[in-house]
Structures are given as C-alpha cells and as structure tokens.
N, C-alpha and C positions, 0 to 999 in steps of 0.2 A: 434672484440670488445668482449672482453670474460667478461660475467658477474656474479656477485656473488649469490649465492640463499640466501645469511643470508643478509637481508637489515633490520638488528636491528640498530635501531637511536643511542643506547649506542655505539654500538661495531664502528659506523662510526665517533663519537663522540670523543672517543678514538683515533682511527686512527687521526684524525682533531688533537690532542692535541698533540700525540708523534711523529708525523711525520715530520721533517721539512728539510726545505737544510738550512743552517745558510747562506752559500755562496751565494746564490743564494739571497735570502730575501722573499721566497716567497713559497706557498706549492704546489706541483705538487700533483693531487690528482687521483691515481690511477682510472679508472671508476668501475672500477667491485665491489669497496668499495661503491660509491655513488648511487646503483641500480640500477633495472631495466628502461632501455629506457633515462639513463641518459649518456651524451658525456661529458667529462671535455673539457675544454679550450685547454689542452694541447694535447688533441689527435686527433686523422685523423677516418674520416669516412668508415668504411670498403666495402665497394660495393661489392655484386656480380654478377653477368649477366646472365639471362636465357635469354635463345634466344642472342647469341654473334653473328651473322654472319648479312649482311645484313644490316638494322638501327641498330642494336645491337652494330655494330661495331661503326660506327659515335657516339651511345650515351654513349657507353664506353669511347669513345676519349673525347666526351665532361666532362664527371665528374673528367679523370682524369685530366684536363688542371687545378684544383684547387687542391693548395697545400694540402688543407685540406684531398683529396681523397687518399684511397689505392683500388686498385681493386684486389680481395681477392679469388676470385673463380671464374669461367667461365663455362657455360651450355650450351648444342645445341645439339639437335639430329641427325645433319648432319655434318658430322668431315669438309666435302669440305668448309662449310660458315665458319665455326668456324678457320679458318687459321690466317688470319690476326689477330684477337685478341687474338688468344695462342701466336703468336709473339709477339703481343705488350706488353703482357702480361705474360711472359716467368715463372713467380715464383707463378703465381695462377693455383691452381688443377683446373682439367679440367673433367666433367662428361656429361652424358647425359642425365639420371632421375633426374628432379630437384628436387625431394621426394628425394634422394639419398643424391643431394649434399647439401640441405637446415637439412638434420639430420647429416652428418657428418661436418659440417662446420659451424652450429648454434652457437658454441660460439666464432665463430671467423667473424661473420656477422654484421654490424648493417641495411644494407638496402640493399634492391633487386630493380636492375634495370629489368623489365619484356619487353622486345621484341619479342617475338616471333609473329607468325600468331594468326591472330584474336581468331580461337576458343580455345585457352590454357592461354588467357589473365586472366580470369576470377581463373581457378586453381591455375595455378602458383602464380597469386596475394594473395590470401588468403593464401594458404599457407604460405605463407610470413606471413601474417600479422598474423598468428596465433603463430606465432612466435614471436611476438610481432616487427618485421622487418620494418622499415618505406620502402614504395615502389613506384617506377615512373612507372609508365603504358603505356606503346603507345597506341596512338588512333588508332583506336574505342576504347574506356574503354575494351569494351567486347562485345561477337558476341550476345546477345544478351539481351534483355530488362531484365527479372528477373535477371540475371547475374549482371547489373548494380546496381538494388537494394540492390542485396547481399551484393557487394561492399562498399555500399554506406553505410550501417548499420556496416560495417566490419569494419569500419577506426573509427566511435566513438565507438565501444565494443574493439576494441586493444588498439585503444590510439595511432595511429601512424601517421605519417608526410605522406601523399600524393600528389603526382602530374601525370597528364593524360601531355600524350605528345603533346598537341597543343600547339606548343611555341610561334605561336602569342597571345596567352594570354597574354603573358608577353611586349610585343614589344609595342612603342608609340603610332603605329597608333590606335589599339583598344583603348585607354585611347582618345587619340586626338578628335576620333568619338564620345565617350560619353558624352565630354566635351561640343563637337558644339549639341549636342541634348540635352543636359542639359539645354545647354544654351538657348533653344526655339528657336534656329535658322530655324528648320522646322520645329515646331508646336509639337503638337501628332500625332506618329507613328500609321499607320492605315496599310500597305500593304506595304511586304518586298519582294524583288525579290532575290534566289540564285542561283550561276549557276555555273559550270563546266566543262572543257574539258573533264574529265576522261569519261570513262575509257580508257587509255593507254597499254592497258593489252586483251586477249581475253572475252567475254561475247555473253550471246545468242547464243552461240555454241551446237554441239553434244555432250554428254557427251565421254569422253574419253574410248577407247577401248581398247583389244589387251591386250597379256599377257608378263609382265616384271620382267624382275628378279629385287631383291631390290640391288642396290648398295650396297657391302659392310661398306660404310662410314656413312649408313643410318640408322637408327631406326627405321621404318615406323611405328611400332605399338607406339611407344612414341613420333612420330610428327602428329599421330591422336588425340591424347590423349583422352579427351571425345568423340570426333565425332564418328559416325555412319562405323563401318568396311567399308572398298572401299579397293579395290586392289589396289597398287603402281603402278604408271604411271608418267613417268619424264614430263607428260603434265602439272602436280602440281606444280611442284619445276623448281627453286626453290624460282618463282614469281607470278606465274599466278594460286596460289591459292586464291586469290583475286574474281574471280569473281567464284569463287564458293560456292553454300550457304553452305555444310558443313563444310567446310573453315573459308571463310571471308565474307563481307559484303558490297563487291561492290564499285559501285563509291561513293554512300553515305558513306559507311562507313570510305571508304579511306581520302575522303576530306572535308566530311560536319563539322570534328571536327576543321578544321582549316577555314574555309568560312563560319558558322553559328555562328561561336565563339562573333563576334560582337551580331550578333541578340539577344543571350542568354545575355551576361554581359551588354547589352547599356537598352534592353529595358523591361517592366516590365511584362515579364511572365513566370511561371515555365514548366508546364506539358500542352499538348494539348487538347482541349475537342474532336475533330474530327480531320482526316485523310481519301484524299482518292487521288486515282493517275492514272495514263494513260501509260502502257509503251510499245518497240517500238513491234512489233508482226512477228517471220520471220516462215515462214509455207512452206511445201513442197505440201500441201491439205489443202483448206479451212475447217476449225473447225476439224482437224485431226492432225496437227502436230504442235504445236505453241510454243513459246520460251521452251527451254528446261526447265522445274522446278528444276532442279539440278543447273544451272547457272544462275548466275544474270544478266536480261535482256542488250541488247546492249546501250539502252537509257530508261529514264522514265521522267515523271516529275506528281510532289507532290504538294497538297493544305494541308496546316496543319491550323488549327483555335486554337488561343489562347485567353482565356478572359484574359482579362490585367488586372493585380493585381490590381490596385486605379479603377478599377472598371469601367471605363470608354468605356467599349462596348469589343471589341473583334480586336483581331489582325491576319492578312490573309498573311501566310508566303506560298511561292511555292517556290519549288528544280526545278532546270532543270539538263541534264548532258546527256551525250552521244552524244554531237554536239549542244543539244536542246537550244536555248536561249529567254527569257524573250524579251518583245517589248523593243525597242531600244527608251530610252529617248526622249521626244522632244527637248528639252532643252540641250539634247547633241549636239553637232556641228560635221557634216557628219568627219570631219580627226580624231576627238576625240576619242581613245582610251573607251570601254565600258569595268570595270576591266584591268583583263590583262591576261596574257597567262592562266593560272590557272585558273581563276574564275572569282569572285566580288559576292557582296550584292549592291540591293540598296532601298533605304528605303523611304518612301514618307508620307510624312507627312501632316498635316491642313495647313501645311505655305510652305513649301516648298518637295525637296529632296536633300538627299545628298548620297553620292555613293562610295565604296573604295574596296581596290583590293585584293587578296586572302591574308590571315594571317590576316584583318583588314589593311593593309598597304595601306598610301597613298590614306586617307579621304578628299573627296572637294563636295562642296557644288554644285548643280547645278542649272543652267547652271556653270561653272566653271570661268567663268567672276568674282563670288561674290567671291570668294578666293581672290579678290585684292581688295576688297571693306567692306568685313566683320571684323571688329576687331575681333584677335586672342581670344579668352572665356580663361581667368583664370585657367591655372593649378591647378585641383583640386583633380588630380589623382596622387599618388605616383609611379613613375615612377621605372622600375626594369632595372637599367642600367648591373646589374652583369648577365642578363637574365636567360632565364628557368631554365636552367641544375641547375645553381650553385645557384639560388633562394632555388631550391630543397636539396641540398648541406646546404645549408646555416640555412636553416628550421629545416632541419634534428639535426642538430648539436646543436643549439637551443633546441630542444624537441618540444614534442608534446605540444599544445594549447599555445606557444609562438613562432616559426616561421609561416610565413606566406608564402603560395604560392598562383601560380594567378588561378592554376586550381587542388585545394583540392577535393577530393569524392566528398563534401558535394555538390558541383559546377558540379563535371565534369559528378559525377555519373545521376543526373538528367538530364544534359543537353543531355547524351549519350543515357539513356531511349530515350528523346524525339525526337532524330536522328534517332534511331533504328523502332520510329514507322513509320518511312516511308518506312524499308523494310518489316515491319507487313504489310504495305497495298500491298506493290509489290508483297510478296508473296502469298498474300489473291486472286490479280490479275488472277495470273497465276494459283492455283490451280485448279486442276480437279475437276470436278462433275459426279464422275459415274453415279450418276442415271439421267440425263440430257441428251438430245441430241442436235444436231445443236450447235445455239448460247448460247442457255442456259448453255452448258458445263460447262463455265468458270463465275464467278461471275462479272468482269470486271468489271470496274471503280462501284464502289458502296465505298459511305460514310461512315465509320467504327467510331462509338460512342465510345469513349474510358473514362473508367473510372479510372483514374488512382492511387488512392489512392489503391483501389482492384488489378491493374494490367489485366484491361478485357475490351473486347471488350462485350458491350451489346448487340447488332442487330446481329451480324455475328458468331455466336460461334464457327465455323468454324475457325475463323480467331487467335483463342486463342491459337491454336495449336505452333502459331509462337512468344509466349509471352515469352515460354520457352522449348528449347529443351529437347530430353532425352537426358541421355548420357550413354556411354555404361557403361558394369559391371566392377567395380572397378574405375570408377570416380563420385565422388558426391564432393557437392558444399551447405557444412551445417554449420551454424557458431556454 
C-alpha cells in the first residue's frame, strides 16, 4: 500500500472532484491520495510475515483465505522453516533482517504479521508500528513484562490496528462464559483454578553443550536478536527454544494467553497486587545443583492476588502445568471430563462454579446436571463469526479507532504483563544467592509485592531484574 506524503485536504479535494469513471458510476479512490493509515474500499490489505515458518506459516494461510489479503513480503532467519511459505507465496520478496525488509518494502506494506520466537516479538513489533504498520502478534505478546508496556503505549502513539494471537478471544465460548457470570449464575468470583498439560517440549534440563557449526540456512546472530550471545546449538531449533528463558517463556508463556484469556475478559481485574509460586526441583546434590536457571523449570504452580475493580475484596487466581493439577471438583462426577486435553479454568463463585476447557471452549456450570436445568442468559456479547485472523483483516481495513478486535494492546498488552508475572516469580524462585549457604541459597517460594503502575517489585529487589531484560548492543526497544 504505497502512501503519499502530501496529505493536503485541497489537493485530495481536487482529486475527489476530477476524477471519476462515468461507466462505472462511482469513484475508485486511489489510497495513497486519501493519507496516511487510510485503506480505500477498493483495495487489498498488504501483509507481510516476519517469522514465516512454523505458526507463521498457518497464520500467513489464515490472512490469506480473505479476499481482501495480499501477502507482500516474507521474513525468517532460517531459509529450512521459511519453505512452505516462499511457495505459497511464490511473488513476495523474501529477506531475513526484518529492519532490512520493513525499509525496503514500507511503501508497499500496510500490516506486519509478527511470528517468530518469543524474544523478537517485542522488536519486530514496534518496528512495525513505527512505521505506522497495524500488526498481529503471536502470543506471549512479548518475553517479557516492560516489553509489554512498551507495546501497550506503542499502539495508541502510532495509531494502529492490533491483535495478540490468542484466537479464543474471538470464539463463542469465552463470550458464552461471561454471559453465564454475568448473569449471576455463580455469584462473585472469589478463586480461579488454571491448568496445563504443557510443557510438551524439554524443560528443567542441562543447558546445552558441545560445539556446532551454524547451518548454512541460518542466521543465528539475527534469530538471537536482542538476547544475550549463546553459541548455536540445533538443541534450540527449531522448537524447543521454548523452555528456554533467553528464548521463550515456558509453559506459561505458551498457554496461559489462551487458558487465562476467560479469567482476564469475564472477570473484573487488571494487574496483580502479589505473586508467588512453588516449582518442580531436579538436583544431582542437595542445595548444589537445582533446576537449571537457563531453562524453564519442568513443572510449577502460581498464586497471583488480584483486587477486583468494584472493589469487592480480592480475587486468588493459581496456574498449574507440567502434569500439576488443581483439586478435582466435588461436584464433578468420577467419568467427567476435568477441562480437556490442554487445560481448563475453573472458577468458583458465592453461588456456585462453572468450568470450561482450553481457548474458553465449552463452558458448563457445575455439577454439569444444571446445563439441562439453567435457562440459556441472553446474548449480550457480539459474536465474531468471521474469527480472529480476519476480524484482524477486517479492523485493519477499517482504520485505526474504528475496527474492532477481541484482543487489541490496550487488552492484550496488560493481560500479557500479568501472565509474565508469574515467570518474575519462577525466576525469583530459582535464582542464586551467593552470599548464602545451604537452604538459604535460593529465595524459594517467598510472596513478591508488585507495584504495577511503577513496574517493581517492592520487598524483593532482586526480583526486578526480571521486569526487564538487557539486550545486546545494537537492539533497543524506545518509542
């Protein structure tokens, strides 16, 4: 979408007046005449991909399923993930510095689909949007908590159209659940239970060894990008950088944006006041060798404390994951299904509980008897049958502060912060204490005050360290 720099109201005025098709009956209106950040009716949304291999590949497939889409350029520091969508995609230039492709290809861009690994969410995002580029983000937002904010400030100083990739945002059942809570069907929310299979990938392991040569097909210095130098090791790639904290962000970070997504949209609270967690410990010598601090532990599980916005006391959310599950319902019946393979939430209320399965999918009240006995509550959520991608699509085209999607910064950015504090306390867990011996070494389950409006932990300062990373020379992250 190449756009004009003279967005004089006379000279578009002008254009408006001598431009017509007689035959047609109607004006086709050039965009690059109608200024910045503006899509005419008559044009196609230009996509480009960072991070094409991988989810990159599926969410490139999903934008282009609508007519409206052209996909326009393609990005990946590893040629081997990037195949399938150079074919699908046979007429989009192909690069590997997204700095490279977003300056040669900015006036032919209007929105950046971002996929890649956790820790280049946050770069390549903004980049984007200082571009003034509307952009989809896969979840996690970003690897970590200030990164979010930045985010979050970055999408109303550009003026652009965002969406985080948890696409049960968009799906019935989150809408269904807010509806039956709305409705007072179990009371006020007091104590949420979430939980997880993941991780499906290795964690709590040795850090990787041994010396590798870098594949030619790789960039390893541009799929570090901010993070912290580490040698190339095909123990990374081109999945299982996942449970690594320079990396990615764990089973939390992988799944809590799709299994906490109800908690955030249904009930009333923004940012946590406290955090603190327990996770699983594997040692070779008692108080000598304990979860690696490079990787994200094998299992954990999290208390987060929220005060509920109307003021009504406080709400007690806990994660589980790595096998870990929440007490099992009474009111569930022994063949009954708890979630489902993925996950579940479930929520308990002054009146009752009700319980639904990973994405928000497949909400029922329990015991699940009262689903034949409850009248259905009033549709009062606007339902997004066209779903994520192309709500995204749809928004964009629209402009900025008149489409709407289900998970914009304003939403996702927060919601991502207070995800991300759960791996501030994991990692608060595991770090070392030199100056300590024995058990003292490690801080271990201890309650972390969090102030969030400042971005700190009060009591642990220690623990500040993991609010916001460094990143190496030659990446920063400044609006």
């Amino acid at each position: 979408m190449k756009k004009n720099k003279n967005n004089n109201p006379s000279s578009r005025r002008d254009f408006l007046k001598n431009t017509t098709l007689a035959a047609a009956g109607f004006f086709i209106v050039p965009r690059h005449v109608l200024g910045k950040g503006y899509i005419a009716p008559s044009d196609k949304l230009n996509i480009a991909g960072i991070g094409v291999g991988g989810k990159g590949t599926s969410d490139l497939a999903s934008f282009a399923k609508s007519p409206k889409v052209n996909i326009v350029a393609l990005c990946d520091v590893d040629d081997r993930q990037a195949v399938k969508s150079r074919q699908s995609f046979p007429n989009a230039p192909y690069y590997r510095d997204f700095r490279e492709m977003l300056e040669k290809e900015k006036k032919n861009i209007d929105a950046v689909c971002v996929s890649t690994p956790d820790n280049t969410h946050a770069v390549a995002a903004l980049a984007a949007m200082q571009l003034g580029k509307h952009v989809y983000v896969q979840k996690p937002l970003t690897h970590d908590i200030y990164e979010a904010r930045i985010l979050t400030e970055a999408a109303k100083k550009y003026k652009v159209v965002t969406q985080m990739g948890n696409q049960g945002g968009s799906d019935d059942g989150v809408r269904k659940m807010k509806e039956m809570v709305d409705a007072g069907y179990i009371g006020d929310v007091h104590t949420v239970h979430c939980w997880t299979n993941r991780p499906v990938w290795p964690q709590g392991i040795p850090t990787p060894s041994g010396s590798f040569e870098v594949p030619k097909e790789v960039d390893w210095d541009l799929w570090l990008g901010p993070a912290k130098k580490i040698d190339y090791n095909p123990a990374y790639l081109p999945f299982n950088w996942r449970g690594w904290w320079a990396f990615g962000t764990g089973s939390l970070g992988d799944m809590a944006c799709h299994i906490m997504d109800p908690v955030f949209r249904i009930l009333p609270i923004d940012y946590p006041s406290s955090v603190e967690c327990s996770v699983a410990t594997i040692y070779k010598e008692m108080w000598n060798d304990y979860v690696n601090p490079d990787s994200c532990p094998p299992s954990s599980i999290m208390h987060l404390t929220y005060p509920r916005k109307d003021k009504k006391g406080n709400i007690k959310v806990s994660w589980h994951d790595g096998g870990l599950l929440p007490e099992r319902p009474e009111e569930l019946l022994p063949e009954e299904a708890m979630g489902n393979w993925d996950g579940g939430v479930i929520m308990e209320g002054t009146k009752g509980k009700i319980m639904c399965d990973c994405y928000g999918a497949n909400p029922r009240l329990l015991p699940t008897k009262l689903m034949k006995v409850k009248a259905v509550p009033k549709e009062t959520i606007k339902r997004v049958p066209e779903g994520h991608y192309i709500q995204w699509v749809n928004a964009c085209m629209e402009g900025y502060g008149k489409g709407v999607t289900s998970s914009p910064f304003e939403y996702a950015g927060p919601f991502t912060e207070s995800i991300l504090m759960g791996n501030l306390a994991i990692r608060s867990f595991l770090m070392k204490n030199p100056n300590a011996k024995g058990e003292n070494r490690y801080p271990g389950r201890k309650r972390l005050v969090w102030d969030a409006k400042n971005m700190k932990i009060t009591n642990f300062e220690e623990a500040n360290q993991f609010v916001k990373r460094e990143y190496r020379d030659g990446w920063n992250l400044s609006l």
